[in-house]
Structure formats: structure tokens, C-alpha cells
N, C-alpha and C positions, 0 to 999 in steps of 0.2 A: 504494500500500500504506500501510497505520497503522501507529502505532505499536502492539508488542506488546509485552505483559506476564504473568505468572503469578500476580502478586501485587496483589490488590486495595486494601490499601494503601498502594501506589506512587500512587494516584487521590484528589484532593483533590474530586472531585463525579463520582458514581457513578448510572447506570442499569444497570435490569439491559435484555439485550439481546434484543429480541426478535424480527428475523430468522430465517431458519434456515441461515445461513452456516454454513460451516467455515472455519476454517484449514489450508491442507493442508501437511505440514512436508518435510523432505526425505526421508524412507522411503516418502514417500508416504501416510503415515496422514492422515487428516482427524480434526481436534481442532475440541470446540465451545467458541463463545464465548460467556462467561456475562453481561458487563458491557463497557458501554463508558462511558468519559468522559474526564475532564482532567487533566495533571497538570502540572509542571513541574520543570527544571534546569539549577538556579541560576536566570540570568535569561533563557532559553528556553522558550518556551511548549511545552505538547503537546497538544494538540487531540486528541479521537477516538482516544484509545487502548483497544483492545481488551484484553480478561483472557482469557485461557485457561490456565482453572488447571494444564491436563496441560502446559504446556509447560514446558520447564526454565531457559531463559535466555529473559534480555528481551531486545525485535528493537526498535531504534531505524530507522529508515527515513532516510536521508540525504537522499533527496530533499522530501518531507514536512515535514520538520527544515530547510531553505536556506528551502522556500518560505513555510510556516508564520511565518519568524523573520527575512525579508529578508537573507538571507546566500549567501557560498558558499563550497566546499571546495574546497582542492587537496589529494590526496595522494599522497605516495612510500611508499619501499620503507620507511623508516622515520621519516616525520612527516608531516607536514598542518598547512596553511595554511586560514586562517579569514577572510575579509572583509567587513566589513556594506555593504551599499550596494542 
């Protein structure tokens, strides 16, 4: 999975998207995607981010995010552990 977003300004280099994907969200609705490209945070890269403007929060992909950026995550019930290697 990519990273998702709503907001096309969150993309520092934009295409628009020409596929005919959806994204299908948890109600089961399929939502289209208008743009994909790059962005970044902090110093994490994000590669292949999608825009779908209908959607209302942005979906960061943790797996995506480790592999993308040479790292990985441990989490608890209340924090997370970060490692580069």
C-alpha cells in the first residue's frame, strides 16, 4: 500500500494520475485518485503518494515508511521504538 493523502499540497512534485484505481476505504466506498507523487517528513522520504481529495485523514503506510527509509518499528500499548539499520 502508498502512502495516502487529501491534500495536494502535502506533494512537493505532482502528477496527475492516470490509472483507473480506487481506493476502497472502510465503509467500503471506492474513492478516486486524482495525483500521485513525492513528498517528505522531516528527514523521511515518501515516495508514490496518492491524493484522494474525498478522503479525510492522511494514511501513512508503516511498512512502505521502514522500507522506503531503511528503518524499523517496534510498538506498545503506549510508545514505539525506531531503528535505522
Amino acid at each position: 500500500m502508498d502512502h495516502v493523502s487529501p491534500d495536494i499540497n502535502k506533494l512537493n512534485i505532482t502528477d496527475a494520475y492516470t490509472a483507473n484505481d480506487k481506493l476502497q476505504v472502510g465503509n467500503g466506498n471506492y474513492l478516486s485518485i486524482s495525483h500521485v507523487g513525492s513528498s517528505s517528513l522531516s528527514i523521511l522520504k515518501l515516495p508514490n503518494v496518492l491524493i484522494v481529495p474525498k478522503l479525510t485523514k492522511n494514511l501513512l503506510s508503516v511498512s512502505k515508511l521502514t522500507n522506503d527509509n531503511n528503518f524499523y518499528m517496534k510498538f506498545w500499548p503506549i510508545s514505539y521504538f525506531v531503528k535505522t539499520g
